[in-house]
N, C-alpha and C positions, 0 to 999 in steps of 0.2 A: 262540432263541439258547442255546447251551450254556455253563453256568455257568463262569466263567474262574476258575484257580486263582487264588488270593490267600496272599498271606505276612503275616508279623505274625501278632502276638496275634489269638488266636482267636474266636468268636464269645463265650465262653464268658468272653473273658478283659478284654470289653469294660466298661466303664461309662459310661454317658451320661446327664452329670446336666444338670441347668437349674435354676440358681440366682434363688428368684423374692423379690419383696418391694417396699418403698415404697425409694421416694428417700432414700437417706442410712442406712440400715438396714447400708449396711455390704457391699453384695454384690460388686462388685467387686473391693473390694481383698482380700475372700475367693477371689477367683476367684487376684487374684492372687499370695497366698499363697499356695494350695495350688499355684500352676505353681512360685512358689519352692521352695517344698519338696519336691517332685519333679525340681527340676533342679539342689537345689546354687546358687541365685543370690545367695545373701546376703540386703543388705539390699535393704529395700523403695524404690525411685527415684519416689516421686511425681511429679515434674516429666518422666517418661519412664513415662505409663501403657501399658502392652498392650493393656487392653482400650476405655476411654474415647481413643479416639485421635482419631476426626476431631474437626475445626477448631470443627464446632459444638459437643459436647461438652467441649473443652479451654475453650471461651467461658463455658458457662454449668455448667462444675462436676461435671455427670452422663450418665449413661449416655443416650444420646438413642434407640437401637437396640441389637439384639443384637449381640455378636460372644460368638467361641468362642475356645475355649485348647483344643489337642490335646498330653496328654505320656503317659510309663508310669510310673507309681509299683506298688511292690509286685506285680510280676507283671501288672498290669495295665493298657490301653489305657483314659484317661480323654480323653472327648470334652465338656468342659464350656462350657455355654451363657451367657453372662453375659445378663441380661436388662437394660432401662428398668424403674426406676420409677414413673415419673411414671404418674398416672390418665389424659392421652394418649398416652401410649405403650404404652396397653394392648394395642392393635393388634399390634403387634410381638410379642408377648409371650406369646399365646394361638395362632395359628398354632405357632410355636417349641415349644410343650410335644410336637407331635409327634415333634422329634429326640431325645426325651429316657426313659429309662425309670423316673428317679427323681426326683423334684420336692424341693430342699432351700429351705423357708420360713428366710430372713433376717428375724429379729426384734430391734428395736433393745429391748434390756432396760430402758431407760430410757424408753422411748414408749411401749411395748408395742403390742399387736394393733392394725392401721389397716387401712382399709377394702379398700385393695388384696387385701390376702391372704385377705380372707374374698371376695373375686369369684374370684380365680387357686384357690385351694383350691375353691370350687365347682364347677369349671371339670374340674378336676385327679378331684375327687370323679365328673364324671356321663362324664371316661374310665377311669376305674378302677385310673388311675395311682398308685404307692406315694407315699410323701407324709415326710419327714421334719424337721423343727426345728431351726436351728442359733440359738439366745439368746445375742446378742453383744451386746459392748461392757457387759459385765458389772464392768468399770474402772471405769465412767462412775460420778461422786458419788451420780446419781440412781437408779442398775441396781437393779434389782428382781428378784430370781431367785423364791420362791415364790407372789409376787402374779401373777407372770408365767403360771406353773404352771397355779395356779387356773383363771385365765383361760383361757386353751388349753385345758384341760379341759373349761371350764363351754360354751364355744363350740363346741370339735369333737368331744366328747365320753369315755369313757375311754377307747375306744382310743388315746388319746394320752397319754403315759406320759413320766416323766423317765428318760432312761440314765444323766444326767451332772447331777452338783450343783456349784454351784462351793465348792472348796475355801474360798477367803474371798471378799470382795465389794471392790468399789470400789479403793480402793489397797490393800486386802490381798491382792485377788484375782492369785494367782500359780499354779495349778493347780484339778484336778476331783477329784471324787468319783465311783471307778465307780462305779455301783450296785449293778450285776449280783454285782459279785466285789468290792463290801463295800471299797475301800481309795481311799488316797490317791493320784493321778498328782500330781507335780509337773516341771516341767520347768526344770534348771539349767546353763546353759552349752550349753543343745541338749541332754543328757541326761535319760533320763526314766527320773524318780527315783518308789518303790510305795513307801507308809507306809501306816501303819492309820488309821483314818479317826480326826481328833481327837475326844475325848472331849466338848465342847463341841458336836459338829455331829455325834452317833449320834443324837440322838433326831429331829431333821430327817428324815437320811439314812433310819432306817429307812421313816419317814413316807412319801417318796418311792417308796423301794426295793418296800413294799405300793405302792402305785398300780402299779410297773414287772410287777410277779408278776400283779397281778389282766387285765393288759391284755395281758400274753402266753400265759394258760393259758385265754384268752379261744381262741385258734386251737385247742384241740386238746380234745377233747371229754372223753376219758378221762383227760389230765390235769386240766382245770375240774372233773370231777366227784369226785377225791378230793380236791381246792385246797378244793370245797364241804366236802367231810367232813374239812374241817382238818387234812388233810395239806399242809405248804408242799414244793413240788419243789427239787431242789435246781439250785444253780449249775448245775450241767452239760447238764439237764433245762431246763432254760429256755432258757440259750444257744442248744441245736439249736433252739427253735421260732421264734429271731430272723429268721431270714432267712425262713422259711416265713409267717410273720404280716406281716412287713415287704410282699411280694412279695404277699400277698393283699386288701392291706390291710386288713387287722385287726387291725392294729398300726404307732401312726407314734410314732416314736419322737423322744425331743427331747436336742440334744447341747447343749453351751455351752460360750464361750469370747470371746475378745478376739481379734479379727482384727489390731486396730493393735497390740497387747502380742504377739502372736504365740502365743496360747494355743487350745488348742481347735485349730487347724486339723489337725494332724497325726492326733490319734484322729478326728476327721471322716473324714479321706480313708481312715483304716484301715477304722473304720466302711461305708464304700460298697463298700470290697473285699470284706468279710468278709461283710457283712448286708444289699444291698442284689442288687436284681435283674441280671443282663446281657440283651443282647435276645434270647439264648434263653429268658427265663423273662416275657418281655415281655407289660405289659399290653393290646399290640395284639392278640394271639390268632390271628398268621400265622405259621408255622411257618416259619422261617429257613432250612430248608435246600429250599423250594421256587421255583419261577423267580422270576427276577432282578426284585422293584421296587422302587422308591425314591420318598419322598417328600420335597416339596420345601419347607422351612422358613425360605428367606429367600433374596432375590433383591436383592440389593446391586449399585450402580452405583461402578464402581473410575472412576479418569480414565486412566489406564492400560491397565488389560484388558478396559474398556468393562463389560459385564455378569457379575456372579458368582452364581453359583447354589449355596444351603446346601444340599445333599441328604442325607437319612439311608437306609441302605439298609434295607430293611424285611424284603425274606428274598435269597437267591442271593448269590453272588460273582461280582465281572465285574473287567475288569481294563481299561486306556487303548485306546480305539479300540472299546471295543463296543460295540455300539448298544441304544438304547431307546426306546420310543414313547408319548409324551405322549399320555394314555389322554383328554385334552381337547379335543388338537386331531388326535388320531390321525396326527402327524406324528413321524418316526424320527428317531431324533436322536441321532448318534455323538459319544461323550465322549473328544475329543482330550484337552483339559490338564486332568488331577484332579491337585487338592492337598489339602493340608491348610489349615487356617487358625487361625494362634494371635495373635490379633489382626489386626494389616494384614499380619504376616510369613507369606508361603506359602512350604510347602516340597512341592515334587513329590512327587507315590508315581502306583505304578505300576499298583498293583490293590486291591482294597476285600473286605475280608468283610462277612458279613452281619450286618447290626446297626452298623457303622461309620455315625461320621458326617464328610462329606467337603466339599468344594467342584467344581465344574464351572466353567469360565469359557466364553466366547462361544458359550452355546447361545441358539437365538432361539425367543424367546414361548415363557418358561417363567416361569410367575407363583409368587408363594406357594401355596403348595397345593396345585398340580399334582401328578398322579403320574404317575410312568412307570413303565413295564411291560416284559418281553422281549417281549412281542408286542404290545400295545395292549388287552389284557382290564382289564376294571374290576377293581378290588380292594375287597375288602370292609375295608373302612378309615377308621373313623373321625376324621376331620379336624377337630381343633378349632373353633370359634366363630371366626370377628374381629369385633370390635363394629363399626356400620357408624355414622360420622361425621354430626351434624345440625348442626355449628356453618355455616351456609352461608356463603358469602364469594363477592364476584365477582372474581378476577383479574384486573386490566389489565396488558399488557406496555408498559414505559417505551419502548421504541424501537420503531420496523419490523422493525429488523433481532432484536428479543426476539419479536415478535410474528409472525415466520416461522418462531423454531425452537420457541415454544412450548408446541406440539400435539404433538411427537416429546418434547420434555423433560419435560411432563406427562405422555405412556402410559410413559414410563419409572418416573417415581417411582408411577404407577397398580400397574404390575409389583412393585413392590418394597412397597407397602404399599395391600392391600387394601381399607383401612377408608378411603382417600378414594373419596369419589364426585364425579362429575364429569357436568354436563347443561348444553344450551344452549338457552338462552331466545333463540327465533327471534323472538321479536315484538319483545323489545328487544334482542337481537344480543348474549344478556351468557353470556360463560360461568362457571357458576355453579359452585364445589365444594363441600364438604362435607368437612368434619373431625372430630375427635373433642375441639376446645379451640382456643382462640385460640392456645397456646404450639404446638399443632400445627400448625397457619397458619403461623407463624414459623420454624419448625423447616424446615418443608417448603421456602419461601421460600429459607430461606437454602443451600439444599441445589443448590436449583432453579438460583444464584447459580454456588456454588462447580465444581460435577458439570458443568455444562451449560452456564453464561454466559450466563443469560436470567434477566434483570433484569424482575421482577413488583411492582406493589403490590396492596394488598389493601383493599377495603373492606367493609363488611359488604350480603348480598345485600337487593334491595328485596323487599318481599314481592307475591305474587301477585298483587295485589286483581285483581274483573272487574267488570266491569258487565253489566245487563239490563233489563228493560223488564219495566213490573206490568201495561199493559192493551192493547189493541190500540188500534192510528190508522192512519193513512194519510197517505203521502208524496208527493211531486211533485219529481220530479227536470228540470229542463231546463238545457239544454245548448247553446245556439243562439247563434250569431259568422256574420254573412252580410254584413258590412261588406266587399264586395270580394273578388276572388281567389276560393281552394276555401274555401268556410268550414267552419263547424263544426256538426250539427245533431243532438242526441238528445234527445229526451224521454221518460220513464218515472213509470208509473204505480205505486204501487206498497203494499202493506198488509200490515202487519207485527202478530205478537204472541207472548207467551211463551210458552215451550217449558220443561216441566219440567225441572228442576235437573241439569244434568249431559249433555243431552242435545244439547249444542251448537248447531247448526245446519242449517236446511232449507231449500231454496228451489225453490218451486216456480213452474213456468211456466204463466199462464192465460190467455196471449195471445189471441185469438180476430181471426179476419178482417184476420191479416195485416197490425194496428197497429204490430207493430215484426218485421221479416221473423226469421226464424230463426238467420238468421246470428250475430244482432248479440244473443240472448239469452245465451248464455255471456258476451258483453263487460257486459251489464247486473252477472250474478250476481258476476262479479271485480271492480268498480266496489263492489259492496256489498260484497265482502268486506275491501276493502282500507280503507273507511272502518271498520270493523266493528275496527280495530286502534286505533283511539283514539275510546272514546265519550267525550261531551261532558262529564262528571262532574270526573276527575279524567285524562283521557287514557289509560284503562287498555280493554285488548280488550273490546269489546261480547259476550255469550255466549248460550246459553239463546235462541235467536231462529229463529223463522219469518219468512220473506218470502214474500210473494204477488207475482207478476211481473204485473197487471192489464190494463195498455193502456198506449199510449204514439205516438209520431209516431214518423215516419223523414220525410229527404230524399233523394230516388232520387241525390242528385250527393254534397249536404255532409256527408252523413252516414257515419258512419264508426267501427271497433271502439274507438280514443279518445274520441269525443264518445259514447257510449252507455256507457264506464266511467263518463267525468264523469257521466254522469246519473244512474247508479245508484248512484254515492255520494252525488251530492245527495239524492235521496230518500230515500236513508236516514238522513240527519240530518237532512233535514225531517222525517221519519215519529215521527224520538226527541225531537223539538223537540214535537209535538205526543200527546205521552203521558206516563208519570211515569219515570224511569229512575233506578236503585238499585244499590248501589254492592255488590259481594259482598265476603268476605272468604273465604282459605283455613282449614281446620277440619281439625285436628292428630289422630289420634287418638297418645293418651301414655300410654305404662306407664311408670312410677314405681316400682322396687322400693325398701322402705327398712326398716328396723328395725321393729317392733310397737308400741313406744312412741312414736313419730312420725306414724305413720300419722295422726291426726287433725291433726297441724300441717301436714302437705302434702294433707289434702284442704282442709284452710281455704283454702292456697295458690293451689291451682288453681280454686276456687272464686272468690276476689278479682281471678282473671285472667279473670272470665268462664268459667269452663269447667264442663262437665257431666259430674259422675263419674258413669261408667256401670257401677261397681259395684267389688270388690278379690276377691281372692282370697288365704286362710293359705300363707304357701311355708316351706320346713324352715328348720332355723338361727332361728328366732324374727324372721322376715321377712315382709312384705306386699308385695303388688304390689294397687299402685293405676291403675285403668283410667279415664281420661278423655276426652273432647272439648275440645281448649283452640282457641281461635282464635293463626293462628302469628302475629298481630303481638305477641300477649301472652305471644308465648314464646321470642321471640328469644337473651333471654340467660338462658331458666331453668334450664338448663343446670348454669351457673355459680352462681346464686343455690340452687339447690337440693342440689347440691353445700357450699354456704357455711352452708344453715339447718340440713343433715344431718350437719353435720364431715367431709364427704366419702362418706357411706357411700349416697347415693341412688345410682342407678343409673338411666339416664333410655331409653326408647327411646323414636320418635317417626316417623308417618309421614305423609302428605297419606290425609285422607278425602275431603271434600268442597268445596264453596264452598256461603256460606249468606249470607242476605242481615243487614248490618249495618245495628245497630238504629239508628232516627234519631238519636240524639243523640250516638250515638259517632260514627258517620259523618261530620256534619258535624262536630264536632272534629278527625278525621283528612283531612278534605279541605281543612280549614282550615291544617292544619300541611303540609300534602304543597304547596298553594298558597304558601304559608309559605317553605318551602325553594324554592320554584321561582324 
């Protein structure tokens, strides 16, 4: 397909940020400041957000999902990403860094650094994405500007550098301090008012101002090496290496301001015009003006336009009606209605340059992530991480009439948000999913509600246990009803023993001389298998097992593919009646990443859960990663709890290794309680 013209700001003239950070940091109503201040809106309408719009989000206060804000400020097309805070909606959040070419960290001045931002910044770090600081709410009694500093430094290291000091602090705080160019911004009336920096806040300032010089003369070799021989460069010398260090990262630089005071946000948005990458200088490393593909950063259910697709174009220009082929399912797919999206508001456009980030509505099976192609060629294309969800839950739908659209309403919200997983337990009929948190559970739920009209509850999934047998016996299955009429006649012989762990089941046939005719041996082996769904322990699948098919009767009349299952269940619970049977449990294996000074409080952890560390390994940023065996009934809600003992900063993943047999005394405690509940 030949690349379609496009109008508008040029590739060159684009900026596409995503705005990341914790809950309450502040980032939205930065998002929506800066659309204020690019469109002339006045004041700020809380009770009418842009970005926090759906029902769930207006309920519980915060960002629940992305949305976007499209405007032009200063010569430039800004496509800005509003992201979730929350630690499950991290999901959302990591996917999305792909629409974007510059990452701005919201820091609440008064919290300082939380765990979120040191995962998104890692994240951010291993795509190679520029990285910048916005330290808000520097109003607030408790705002902290140099300890903040510190921090950010001591964590990310010096490339990370103050641009912006605040002029005063808390209720003083009415303007910055440039750094670069030594003076006062203050802003009166929407006028922005240059004084020389007060005499009070020069020896700070300079303070700072070295950290900004040593972390930008960091990018250019020849300058570092006279900076070394104590020559300082000047203002103008430095300025040109801003955007070049920004764009390489080797320099992330840190702004500040008051979002709710309206400070700070204005030299922000100058800042991204001025120093900040477009997607021709993009950290993807695909050359913009080669054939048309786009990747897809979020897959929204409208009630209205049914399915919306976020796409960022990655290189080429296309225009309404061109086609593209989903490099996943190799299927073409022509984009009728492209809009923009600045919040729930679409406004039409007709053609996209490259590097634009857009909307698509009713394309089919197009997930997060996908990409499309002018032909359907892979792209060498780095794709963010989505963390994949271990909170398990079984879904029941409240009616019949929920419980028919439920499997279309679930691959919907699957579409839209990668990090659920979703399996069905055939032996007890349950379908099971997987989240990232209980609030994600509920979040989803109520989505599931409002989108779709299928009414679910939720309770938490039972764990796997199986059963198996420690020695060989021998069973007697009989089957026999000859009171009158056609009766009923099977008898099966039959000799059973363990099968090493994992290796399910065998059953072999050693009939000899025609004891039970050929026919009727497949009806034996399904008679065993269907008993094999509830061993005698706790009712859980019998596993791990050999059968011997030995001898048995037939009657040439009563006998029948019925009466030889019967038999072959009986003697299999005769065979486990007369041998030892033991109860397994499923065996997690757990990575635990957390801080360097925790690391022996979460191996004590997982140790009191029973679990066997299988060793850790040093990670950068002054982090460990600890490797375990836990068994999952002891891990159901560690999750949360290791979360709670870390202040949030563990990071958990987890997957099914094995089944292993559970030691006598825990056993019967837990078969005592599973009888308990029954």
């Amino acid at each position: 397909m030949a690349n379609s013209a496009a109008s508008g700001p040029t590739t060159q003239q684009i900026r596409n940020v995503i705005v990341v950070g914790h809950t309450g940091t502040g980032k939205s109503t930065l998002v929506e400041g800066m659309l204020r201040r690019a469109t002339n809106q006045g004041q700020r309408d809380s009770s009418h957000p842009v970005v926090d719009f759906t029902d769930e989000e207006q309920t519980r206060g915060h960002s629940l999902q992305i949305a976007t804000v499209s405007f032009e400020f200063d010569g430039c097309r800004f496509n800005v990403i509003d992201t979730p805070g929350g630690v499950e909606a991290i999901g959302d959040t990591l996917p999305a860094l792909a629409g974007a070419d510059t990452a701005v960290f919201v820091v609440d001045a008064s919290v300082g650094l939380q765990p979120q931002h040191d995962q998104v910044w890692r994240e951010c770090e291993r795509l190679g994405m520029p990285r910048l600081v916005f330290l808000n709410k520097l109003d607030l009694e408790r705002a902290q500007y140099q300890a903040n500093i510190d921090a950010l430094r001591e964590q990310y290291g010096k490339p990370l550098a103050p641009v912006h000091m605040p002029l005063g602090i808390h209720e003083e705080f009415d303007g910055v301090i440039d750094l670069l160019h030594f003076n006062a911004v203050e802003f009166h009336d929407g006028q922005r008012i240059e004084e020389d920096v007060p005499e009070q806040r020069v020896e700070q300032a300079r303070s700072n101002r070295d950290f900004l010089i040593e972390a930008v003369v960091e990018n250019d070799d020849e300058m570092l090496e006279r900076y070394l021989e104590g020559e300082v460069p000047d203002t103008k010398e430095l300025a040109e290496l801003f955007a070049h260090g920004v764009a390489e990262c080797g320099f992330f630089p840190v702004l500040c301001g008051s979002v709710e005071q309206d400070i700070g946000i204005e030299l922000l948005m100058h800042f991204i015009v001025e120093e900040c990458p477009s997607p021709a200088e993009s950290h993807l490393d695909i050359p913009t003006d080669g054939p048309t593909a786009a990747v897809c950063i979020k897959t929204l259910s409208d009630q209205y336009l049914g399915r919306i697709n976020l796409l960022r174009t990655v290189s080429g220009d296309f225009a309404v009606d061109d086609a593209l082929v989903n490099t996943r399912t190799s299927e073409s797919l022509r984009l009728h209605q492209v809009f923009r999206m600045t919040g729930k508001e679409q406004s039409p456009i007709s053609s996209v340059h490259a590097g634009d980030v857009f909307a698509v509505a009713k394309l089919d099976d197009i997930r997060t992530g996908d990409v499309l192609t002018a032909d359907g060629s892979p792209l060498d294309l780095t794709i963010p991480e989505h963390p994949l969800g271990h909170h398990r839950v079984v879904l029941h739908p409240k009616t019949a009439s929920d419980d028919d659209k439920l499997s279309t309403a679930l691959q919907r919200l699957l579409d839209e948000d990668p990090s659920i997983r979703t399996e069905r337990d055939e032996d007890r009929g349950l379908l099971i999913c997987s989240f990232l948190g209980q609030s994600h559970v509920e979040v989803t739920i109520d989505r599931m509600q409002r989108l779709f009209g299928v009414g679910v509850t939720a309770e938490p999934a039972p764990v796997a246990f199986r059963e198996t047998i420690e020695g060989e016996a021998t069973g007697i299955g009989k089957h026999v009803k000859q009171s009158g009429g056609h009766g009923q006649y099977g008898i099966a012989h039959i000799e059973i023993a363990p099968l090493g762990r994992g290796e399910g089941f065998a059953f072999e046939d050693k009939i000899v001389g025609g004891a039970i005719p050929n026919g009727y041996i497949p009806s034996v082996e399904k008679g065993i298998l269907a008993a094999m769904k509830k061993g005698p322990l706790g009712g859980f699948p019998v596993v791990d097992l050999e059968v011997r098919l030995v001898d048995g009767k037939y009657h040439s009349v009563d006998s029948s593919d019925a009466a030889f299952q019967m038999a072959g269940s009986l003697a299999l619970r005769d065979a486990i009646a007369n041998t030892t049977a033991t109860l397994l449990e499923p065996i997690l294996d757990l990575d635990v990443v957390v801080p360097d000074d925790m690391t022996g409080t979460i191996m004590s952890d997982l140790s009191a859960r029973r679990g066997r560390i299988q060793g850790s390994d040093a990670l950068s940023g002054g982090r460990t990663a600890v490797h375990a065996q836990v068994p999952e009934i002891e891990a159901t809600s560690i999750i949360t709890e290791l979360r709670a003992v870390t202040s949030g900063h563990a990071e958990v993943a987890m997957r099914y290794h094995h089944h292993e047999e559970v030691p006598a005394q825990i056993a019967k405690r837990l078969l005592d309680q599973i009888k308990g509940d029954d």
